[in-house]
Backbone as XML, in Angstrom:
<?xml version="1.0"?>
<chain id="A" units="angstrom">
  <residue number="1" name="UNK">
    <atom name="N" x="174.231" y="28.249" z="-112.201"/>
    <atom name="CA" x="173.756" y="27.092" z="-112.916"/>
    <atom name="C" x="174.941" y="26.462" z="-113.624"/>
  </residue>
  <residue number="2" name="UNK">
    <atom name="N" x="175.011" y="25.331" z="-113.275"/>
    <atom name="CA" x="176.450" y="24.074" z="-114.001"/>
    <atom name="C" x="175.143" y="23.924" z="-115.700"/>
  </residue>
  <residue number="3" name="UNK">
    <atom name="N" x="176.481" y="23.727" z="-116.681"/>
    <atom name="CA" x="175.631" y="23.215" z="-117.575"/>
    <atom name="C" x="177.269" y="22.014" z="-118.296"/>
  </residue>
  <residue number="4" name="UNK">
    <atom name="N" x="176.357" y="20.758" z="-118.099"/>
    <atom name="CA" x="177.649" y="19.136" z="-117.710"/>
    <atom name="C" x="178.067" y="19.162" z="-119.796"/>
  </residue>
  <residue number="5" name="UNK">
    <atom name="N" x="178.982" y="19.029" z="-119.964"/>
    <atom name="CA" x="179.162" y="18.368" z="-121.371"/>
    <atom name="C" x="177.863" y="17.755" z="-122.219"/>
  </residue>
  <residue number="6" name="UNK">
    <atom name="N" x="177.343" y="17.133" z="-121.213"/>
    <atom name="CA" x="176.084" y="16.785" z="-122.172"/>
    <atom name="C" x="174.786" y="17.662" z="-122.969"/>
  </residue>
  <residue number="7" name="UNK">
    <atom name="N" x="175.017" y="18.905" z="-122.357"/>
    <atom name="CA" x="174.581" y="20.176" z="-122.580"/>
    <atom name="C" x="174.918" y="20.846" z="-123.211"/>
  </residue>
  <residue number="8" name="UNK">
    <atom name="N" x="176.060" y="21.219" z="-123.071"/>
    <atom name="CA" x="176.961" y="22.156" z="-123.717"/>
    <atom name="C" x="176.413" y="22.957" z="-125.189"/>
  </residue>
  <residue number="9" name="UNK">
    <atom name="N" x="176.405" y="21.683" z="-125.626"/>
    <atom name="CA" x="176.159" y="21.743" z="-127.262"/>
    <atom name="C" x="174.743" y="22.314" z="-127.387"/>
  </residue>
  <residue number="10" name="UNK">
    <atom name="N" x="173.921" y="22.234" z="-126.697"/>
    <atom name="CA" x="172.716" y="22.883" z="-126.967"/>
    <atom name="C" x="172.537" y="23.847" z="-126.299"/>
  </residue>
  <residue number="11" name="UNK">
    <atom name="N" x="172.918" y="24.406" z="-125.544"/>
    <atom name="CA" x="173.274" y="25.748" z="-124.714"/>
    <atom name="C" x="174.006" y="26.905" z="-125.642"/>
  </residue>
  <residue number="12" name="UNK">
    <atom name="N" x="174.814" y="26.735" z="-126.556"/>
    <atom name="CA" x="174.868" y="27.576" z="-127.677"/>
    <atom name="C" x="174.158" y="28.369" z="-128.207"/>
  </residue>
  <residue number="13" name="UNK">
    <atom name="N" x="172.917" y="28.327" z="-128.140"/>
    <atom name="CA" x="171.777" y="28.641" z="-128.622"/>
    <atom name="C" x="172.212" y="30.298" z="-127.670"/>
  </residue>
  <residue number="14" name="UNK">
    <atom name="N" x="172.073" y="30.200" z="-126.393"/>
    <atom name="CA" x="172.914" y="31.366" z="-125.795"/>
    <atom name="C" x="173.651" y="32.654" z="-126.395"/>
  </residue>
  <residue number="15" name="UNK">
    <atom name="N" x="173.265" y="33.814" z="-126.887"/>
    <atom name="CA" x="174.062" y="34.397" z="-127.542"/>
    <atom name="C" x="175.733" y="34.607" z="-126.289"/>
  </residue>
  <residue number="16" name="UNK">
    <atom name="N" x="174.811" y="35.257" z="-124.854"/>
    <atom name="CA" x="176.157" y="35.995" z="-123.828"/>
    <atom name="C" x="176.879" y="34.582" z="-123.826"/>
  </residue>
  <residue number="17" name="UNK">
    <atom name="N" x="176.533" y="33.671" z="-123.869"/>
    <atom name="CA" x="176.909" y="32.383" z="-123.386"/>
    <atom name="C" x="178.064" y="31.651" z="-124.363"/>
  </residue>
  <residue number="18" name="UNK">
    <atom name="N" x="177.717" y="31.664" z="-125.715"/>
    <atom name="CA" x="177.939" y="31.269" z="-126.991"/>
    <atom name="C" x="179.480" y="32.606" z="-127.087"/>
  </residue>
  <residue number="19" name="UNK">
    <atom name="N" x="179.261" y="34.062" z="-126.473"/>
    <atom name="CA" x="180.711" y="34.718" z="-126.827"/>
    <atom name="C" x="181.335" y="34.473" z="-125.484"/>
  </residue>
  <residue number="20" name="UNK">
    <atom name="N" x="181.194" y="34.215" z="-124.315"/>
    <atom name="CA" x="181.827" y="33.632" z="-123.654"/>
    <atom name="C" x="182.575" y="32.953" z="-123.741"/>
  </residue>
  <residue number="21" name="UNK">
    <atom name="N" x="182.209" y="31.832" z="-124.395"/>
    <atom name="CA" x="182.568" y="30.474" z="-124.182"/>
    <atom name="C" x="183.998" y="30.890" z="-125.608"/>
  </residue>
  <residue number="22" name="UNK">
    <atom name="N" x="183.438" y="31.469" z="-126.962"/>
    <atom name="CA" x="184.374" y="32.106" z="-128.115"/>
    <atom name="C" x="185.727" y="32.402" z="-127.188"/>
  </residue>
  <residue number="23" name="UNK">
    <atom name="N" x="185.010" y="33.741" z="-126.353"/>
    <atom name="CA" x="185.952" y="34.942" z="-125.967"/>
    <atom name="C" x="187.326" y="33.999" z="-125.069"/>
  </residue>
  <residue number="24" name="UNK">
    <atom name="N" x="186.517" y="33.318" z="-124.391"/>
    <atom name="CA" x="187.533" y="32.215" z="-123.556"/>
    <atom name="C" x="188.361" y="31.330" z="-124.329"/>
  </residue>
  <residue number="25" name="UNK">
    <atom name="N" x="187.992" y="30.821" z="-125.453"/>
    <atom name="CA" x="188.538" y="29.841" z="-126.203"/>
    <atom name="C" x="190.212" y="30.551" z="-126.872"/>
  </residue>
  <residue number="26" name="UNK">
    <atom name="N" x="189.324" y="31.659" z="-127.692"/>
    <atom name="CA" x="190.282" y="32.433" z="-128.593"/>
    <atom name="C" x="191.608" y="32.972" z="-127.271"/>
  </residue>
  <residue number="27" name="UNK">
    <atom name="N" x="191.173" y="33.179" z="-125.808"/>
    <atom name="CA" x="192.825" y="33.990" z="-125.145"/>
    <atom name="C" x="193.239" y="32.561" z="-124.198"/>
  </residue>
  <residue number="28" name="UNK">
    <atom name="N" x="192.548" y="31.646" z="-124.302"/>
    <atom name="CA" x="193.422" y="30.523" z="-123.948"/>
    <atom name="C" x="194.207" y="30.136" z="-124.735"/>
  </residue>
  <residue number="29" name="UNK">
    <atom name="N" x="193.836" y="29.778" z="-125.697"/>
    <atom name="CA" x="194.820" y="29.416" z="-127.419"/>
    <atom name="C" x="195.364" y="30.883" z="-127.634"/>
  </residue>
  <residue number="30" name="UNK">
    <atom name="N" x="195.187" y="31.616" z="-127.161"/>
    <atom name="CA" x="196.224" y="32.826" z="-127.779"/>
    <atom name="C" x="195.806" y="33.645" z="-129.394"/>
  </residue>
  <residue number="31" name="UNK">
    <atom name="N" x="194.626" y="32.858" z="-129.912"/>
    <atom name="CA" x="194.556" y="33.152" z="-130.891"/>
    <atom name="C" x="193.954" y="34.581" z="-131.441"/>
  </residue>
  <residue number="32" name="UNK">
    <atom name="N" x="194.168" y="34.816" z="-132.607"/>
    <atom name="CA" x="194.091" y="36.395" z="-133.702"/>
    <atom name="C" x="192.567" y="36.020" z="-134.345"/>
  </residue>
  <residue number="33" name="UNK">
    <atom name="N" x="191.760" y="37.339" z="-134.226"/>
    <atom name="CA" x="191.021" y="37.275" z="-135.023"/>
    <atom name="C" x="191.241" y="36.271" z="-136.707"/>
  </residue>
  <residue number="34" name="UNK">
    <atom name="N" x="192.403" y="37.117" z="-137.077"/>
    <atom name="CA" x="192.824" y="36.661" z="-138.698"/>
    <atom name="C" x="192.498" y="34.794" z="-138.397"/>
  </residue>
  <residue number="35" name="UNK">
    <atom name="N" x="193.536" y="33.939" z="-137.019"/>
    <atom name="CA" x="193.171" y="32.786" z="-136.869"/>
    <atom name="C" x="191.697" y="31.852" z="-137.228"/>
  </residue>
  <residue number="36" name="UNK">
    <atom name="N" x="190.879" y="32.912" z="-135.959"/>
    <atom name="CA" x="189.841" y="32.156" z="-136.042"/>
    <atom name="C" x="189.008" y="31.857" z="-137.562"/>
  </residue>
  <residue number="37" name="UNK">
    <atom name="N" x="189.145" y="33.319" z="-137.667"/>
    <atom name="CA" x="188.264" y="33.759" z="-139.341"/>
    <atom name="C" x="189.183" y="33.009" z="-140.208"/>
  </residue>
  <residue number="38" name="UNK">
    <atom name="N" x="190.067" y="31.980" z="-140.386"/>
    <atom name="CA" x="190.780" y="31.211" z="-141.122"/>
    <atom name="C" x="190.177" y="29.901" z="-140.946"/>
  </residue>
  <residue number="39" name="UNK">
    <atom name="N" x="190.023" y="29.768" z="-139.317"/>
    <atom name="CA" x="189.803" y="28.065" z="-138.962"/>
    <atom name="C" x="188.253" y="28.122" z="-139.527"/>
  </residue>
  <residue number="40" name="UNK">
    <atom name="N" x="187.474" y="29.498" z="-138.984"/>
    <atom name="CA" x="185.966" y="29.197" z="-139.150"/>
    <atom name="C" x="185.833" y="28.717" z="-140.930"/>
  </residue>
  <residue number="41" name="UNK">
    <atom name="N" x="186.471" y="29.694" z="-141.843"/>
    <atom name="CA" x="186.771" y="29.923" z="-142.959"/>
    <atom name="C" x="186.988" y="27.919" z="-144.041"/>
  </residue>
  <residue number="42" name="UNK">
    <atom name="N" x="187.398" y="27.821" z="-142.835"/>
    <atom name="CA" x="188.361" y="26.198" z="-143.522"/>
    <atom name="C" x="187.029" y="25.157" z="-143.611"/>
  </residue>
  <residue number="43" name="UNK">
    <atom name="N" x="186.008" y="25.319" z="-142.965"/>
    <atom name="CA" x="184.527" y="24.480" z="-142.840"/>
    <atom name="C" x="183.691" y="25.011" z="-143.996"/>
  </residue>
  <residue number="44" name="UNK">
    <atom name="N" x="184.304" y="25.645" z="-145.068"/>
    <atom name="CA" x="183.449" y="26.087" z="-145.779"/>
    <atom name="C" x="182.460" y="27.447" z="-145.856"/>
  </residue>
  <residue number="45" name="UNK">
    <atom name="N" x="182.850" y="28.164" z="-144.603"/>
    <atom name="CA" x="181.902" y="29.457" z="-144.293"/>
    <atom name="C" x="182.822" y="30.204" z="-144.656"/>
  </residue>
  <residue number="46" name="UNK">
    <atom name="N" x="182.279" y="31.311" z="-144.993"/>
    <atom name="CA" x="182.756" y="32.703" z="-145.050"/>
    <atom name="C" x="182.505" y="33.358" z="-143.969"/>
  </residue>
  <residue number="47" name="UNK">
    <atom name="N" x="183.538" y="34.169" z="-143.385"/>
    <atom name="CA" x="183.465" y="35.136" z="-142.249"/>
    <atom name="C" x="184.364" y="35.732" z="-141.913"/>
  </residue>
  <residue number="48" name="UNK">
    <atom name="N" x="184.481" y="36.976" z="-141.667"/>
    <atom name="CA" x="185.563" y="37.854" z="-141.879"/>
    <atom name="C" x="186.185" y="38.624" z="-140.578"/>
  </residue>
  <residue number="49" name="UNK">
    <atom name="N" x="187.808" y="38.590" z="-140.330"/>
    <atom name="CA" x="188.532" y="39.403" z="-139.240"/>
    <atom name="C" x="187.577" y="40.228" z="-138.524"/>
  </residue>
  <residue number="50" name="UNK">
    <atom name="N" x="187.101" y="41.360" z="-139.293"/>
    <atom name="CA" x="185.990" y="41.899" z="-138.730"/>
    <atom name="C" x="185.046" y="41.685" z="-137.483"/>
  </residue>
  <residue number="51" name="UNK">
    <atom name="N" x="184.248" y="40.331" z="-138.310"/>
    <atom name="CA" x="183.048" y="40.051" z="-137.856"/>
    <atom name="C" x="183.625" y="39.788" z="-136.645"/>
  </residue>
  <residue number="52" name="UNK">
    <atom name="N" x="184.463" y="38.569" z="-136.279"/>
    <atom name="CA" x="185.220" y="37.794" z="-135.657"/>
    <atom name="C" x="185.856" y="39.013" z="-134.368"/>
  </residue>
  <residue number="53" name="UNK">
    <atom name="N" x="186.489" y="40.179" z="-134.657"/>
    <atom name="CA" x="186.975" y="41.273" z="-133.708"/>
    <atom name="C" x="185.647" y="41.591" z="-133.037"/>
  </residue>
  <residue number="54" name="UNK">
    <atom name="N" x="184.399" y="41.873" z="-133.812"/>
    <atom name="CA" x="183.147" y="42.725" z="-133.065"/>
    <atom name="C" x="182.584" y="41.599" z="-132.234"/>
  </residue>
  <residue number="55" name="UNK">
    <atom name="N" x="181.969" y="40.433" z="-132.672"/>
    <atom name="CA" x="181.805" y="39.842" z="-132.156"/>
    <atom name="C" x="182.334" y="39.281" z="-130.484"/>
  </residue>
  <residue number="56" name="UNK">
    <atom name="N" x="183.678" y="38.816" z="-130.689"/>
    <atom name="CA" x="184.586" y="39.136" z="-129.495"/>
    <atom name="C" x="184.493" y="39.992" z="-128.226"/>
  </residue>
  <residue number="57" name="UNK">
    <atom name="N" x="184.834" y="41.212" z="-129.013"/>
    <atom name="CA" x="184.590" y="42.607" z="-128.473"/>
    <atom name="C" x="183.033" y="42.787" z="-127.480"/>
  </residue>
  <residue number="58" name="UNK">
    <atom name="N" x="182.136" y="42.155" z="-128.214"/>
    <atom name="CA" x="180.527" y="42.083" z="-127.693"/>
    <atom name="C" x="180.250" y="43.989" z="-128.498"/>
  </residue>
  <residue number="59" name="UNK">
    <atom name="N" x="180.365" y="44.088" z="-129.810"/>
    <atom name="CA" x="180.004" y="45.080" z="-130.718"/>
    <atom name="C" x="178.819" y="44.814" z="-131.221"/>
  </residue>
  <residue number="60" name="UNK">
    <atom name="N" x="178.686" y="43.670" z="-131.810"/>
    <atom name="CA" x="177.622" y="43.791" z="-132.730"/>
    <atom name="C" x="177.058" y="42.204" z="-132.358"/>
  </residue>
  <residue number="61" name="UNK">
    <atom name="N" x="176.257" y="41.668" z="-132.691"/>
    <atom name="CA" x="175.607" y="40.350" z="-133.065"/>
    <atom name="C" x="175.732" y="39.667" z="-133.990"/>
  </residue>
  <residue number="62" name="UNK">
    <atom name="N" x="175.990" y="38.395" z="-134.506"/>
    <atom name="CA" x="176.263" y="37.365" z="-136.007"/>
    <atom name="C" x="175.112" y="37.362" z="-136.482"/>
  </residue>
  <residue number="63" name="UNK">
    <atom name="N" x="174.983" y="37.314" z="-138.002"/>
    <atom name="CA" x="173.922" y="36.770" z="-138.522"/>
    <atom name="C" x="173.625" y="35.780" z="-138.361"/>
  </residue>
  <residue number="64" name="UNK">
    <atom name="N" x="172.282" y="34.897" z="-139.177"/>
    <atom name="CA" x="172.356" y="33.436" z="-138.324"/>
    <atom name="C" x="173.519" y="32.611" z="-138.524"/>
  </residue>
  <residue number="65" name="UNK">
    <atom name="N" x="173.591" y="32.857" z="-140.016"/>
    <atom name="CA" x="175.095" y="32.169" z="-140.934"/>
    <atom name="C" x="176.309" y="31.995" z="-140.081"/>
  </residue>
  <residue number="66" name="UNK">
    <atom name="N" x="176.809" y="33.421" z="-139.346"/>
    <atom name="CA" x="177.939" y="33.386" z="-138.684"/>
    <atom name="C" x="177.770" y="32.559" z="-137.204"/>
  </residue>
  <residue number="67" name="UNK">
    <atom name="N" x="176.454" y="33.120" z="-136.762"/>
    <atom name="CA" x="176.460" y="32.498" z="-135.538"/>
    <atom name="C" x="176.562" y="30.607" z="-135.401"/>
  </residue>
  <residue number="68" name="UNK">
    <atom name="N" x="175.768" y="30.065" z="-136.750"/>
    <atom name="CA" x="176.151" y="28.658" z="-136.549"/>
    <atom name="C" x="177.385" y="28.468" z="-136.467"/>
  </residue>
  <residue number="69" name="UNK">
    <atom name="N" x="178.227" y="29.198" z="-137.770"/>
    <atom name="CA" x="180.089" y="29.084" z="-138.160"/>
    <atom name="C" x="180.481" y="28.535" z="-136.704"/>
  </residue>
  <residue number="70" name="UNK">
    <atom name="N" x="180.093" y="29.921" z="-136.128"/>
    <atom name="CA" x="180.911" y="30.393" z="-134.335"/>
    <atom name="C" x="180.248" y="28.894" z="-133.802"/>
  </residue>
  <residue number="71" name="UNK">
    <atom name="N" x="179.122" y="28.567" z="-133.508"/>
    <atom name="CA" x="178.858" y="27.578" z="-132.639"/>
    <atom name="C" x="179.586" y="26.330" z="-133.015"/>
  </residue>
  <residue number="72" name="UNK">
    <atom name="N" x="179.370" y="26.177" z="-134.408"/>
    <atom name="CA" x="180.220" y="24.934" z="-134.946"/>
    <atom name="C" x="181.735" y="24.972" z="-134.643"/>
  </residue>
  <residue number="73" name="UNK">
    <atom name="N" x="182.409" y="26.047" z="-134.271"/>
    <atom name="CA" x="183.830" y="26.425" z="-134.042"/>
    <atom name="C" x="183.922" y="26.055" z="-132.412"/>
  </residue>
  <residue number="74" name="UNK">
    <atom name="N" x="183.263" y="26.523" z="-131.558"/>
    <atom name="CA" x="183.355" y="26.472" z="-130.201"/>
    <atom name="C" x="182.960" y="24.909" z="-129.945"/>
  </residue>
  <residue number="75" name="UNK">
    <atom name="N" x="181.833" y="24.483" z="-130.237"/>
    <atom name="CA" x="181.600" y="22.651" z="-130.506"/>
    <atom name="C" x="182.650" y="21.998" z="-131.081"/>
  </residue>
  <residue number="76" name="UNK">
    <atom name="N" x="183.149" y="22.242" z="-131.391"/>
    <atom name="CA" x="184.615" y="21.619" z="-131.562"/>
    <atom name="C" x="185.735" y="21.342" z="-130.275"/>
  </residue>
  <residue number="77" name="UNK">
    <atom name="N" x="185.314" y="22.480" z="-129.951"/>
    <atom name="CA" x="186.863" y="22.569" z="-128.961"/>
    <atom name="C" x="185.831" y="21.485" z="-127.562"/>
  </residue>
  <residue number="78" name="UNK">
    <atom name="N" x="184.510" y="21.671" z="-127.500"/>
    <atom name="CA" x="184.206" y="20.962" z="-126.033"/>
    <atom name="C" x="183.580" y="19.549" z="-126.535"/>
  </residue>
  <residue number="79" name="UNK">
    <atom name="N" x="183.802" y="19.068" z="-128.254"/>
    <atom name="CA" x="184.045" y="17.860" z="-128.377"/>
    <atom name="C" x="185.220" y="17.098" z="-128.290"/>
  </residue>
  <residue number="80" name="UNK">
    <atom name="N" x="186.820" y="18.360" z="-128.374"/>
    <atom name="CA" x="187.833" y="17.699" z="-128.125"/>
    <atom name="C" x="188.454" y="17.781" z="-126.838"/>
  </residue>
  <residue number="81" name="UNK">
    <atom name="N" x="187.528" y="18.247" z="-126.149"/>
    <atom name="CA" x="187.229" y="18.241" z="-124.109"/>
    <atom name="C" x="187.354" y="16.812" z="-124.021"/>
  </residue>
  <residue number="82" name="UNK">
    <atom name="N" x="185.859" y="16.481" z="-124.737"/>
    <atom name="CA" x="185.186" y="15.327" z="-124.045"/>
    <atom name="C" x="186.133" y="14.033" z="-124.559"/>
  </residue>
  <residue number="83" name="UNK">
    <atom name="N" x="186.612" y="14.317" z="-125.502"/>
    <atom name="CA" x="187.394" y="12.856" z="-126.337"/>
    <atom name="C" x="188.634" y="12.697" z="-125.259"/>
  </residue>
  <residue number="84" name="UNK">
    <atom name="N" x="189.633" y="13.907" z="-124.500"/>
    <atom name="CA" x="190.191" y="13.877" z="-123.777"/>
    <atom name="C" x="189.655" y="13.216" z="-122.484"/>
  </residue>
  <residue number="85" name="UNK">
    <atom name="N" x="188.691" y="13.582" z="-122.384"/>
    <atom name="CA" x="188.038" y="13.297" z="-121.222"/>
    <atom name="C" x="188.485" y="14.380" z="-120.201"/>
  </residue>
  <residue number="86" name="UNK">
    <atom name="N" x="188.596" y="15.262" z="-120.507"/>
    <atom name="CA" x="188.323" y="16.673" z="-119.693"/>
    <atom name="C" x="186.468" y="16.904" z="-119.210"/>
  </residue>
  <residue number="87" name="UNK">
    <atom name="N" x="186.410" y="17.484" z="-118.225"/>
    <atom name="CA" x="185.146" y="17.911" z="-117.978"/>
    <atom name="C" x="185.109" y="18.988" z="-118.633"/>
  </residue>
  <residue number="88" name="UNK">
    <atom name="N" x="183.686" y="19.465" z="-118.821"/>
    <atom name="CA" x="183.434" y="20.569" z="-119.464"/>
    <atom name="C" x="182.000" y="21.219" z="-118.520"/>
  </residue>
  <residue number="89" name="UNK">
    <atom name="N" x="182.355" y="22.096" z="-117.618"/>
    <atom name="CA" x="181.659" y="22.695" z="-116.709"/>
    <atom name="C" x="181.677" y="24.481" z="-116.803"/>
  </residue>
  <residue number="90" name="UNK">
    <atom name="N" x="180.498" y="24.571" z="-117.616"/>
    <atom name="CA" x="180.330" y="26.200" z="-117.668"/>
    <atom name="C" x="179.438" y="26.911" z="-117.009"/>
  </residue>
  <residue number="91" name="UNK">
    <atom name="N" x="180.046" y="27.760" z="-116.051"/>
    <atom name="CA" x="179.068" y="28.647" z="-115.511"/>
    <atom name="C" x="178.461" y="29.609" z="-115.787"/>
  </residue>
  <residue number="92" name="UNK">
    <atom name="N" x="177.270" y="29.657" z="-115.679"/>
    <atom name="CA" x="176.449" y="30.525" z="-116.336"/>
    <atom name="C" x="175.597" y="31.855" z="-115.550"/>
  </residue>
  <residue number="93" name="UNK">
    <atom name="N" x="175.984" y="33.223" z="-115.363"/>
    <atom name="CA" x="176.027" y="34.332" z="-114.318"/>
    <atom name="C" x="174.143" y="34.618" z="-114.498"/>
  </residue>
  <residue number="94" name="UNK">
    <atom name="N" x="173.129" y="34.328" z="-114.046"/>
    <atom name="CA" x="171.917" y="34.544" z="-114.170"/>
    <atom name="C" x="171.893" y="36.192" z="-113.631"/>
  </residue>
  <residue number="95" name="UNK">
    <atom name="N" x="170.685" y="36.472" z="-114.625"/>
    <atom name="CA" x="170.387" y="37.651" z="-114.422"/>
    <atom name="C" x="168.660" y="38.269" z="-113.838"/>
  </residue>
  <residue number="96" name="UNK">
    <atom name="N" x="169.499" y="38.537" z="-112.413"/>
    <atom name="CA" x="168.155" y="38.626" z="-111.346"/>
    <atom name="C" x="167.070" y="39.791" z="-111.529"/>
  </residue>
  <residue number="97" name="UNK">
    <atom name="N" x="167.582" y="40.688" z="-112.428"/>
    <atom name="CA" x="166.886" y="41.726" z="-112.015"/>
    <atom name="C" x="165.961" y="42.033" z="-113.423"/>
  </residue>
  <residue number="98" name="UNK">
    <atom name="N" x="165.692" y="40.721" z="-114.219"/>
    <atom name="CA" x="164.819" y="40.281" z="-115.444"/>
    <atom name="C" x="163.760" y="39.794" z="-114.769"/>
  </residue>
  <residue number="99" name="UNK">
    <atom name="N" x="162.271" y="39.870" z="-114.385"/>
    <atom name="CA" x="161.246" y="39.046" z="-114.151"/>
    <atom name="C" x="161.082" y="38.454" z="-115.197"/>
  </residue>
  <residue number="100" name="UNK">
    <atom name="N" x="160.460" y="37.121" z="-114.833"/>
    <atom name="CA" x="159.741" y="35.789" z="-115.216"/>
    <atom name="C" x="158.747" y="35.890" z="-115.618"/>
  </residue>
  <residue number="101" name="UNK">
    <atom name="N" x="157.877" y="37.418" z="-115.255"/>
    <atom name="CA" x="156.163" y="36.587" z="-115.141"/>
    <atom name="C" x="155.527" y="36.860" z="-116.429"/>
  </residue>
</chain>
């Protein structure tokens, strides 16, 4: 499943999806836990190296608090996609062996 820029932002909602998209962000930029938990930090949230390593890692889960921080952090980077005018095309690995009914 493609999900186009126009999506993106509400597809967050996604937890596997939502550290994906983190986990990818943070080793393209190269960046340190200490980083992110600075940038998230600079919007007014609190959130700590910690959280920021487990999270990553796929350890633990955000509270809701952190998880907006994180979404508001990752919405950033695929609003400064779109201002470039980069596409923003994320694939998303479905999982078959969950029934529907």
């Amino acid at each position: 499943m493609n999900i186009t820029e126009n999506l993106a932002h509400s597809k967050l909602n996604d937890n596997g999806l939502l550290r994906r998209l983190f986990k990818g962000i943070a080793e393209a930029h190269e960046f340190s836990y200490k980083v992110i938990a600075d940038d998230i930090r600079s919007t007014n949230h609190s959130i700590s190296e910690t959280t920021v390593g487990k999270f990553y890692r796929g350890e633990s889960k955000l509270t809701l608090g952190n998880k907006l921080a994180v979404q508001k952090w990752v919405g950033k980077f695929i609003d400064e996609w779109k201002k470039d005018g980069q596409s923003v095309t994320i694939l998303v690995k479905l999982d078959t062996t969950k029934s529907t009914k």
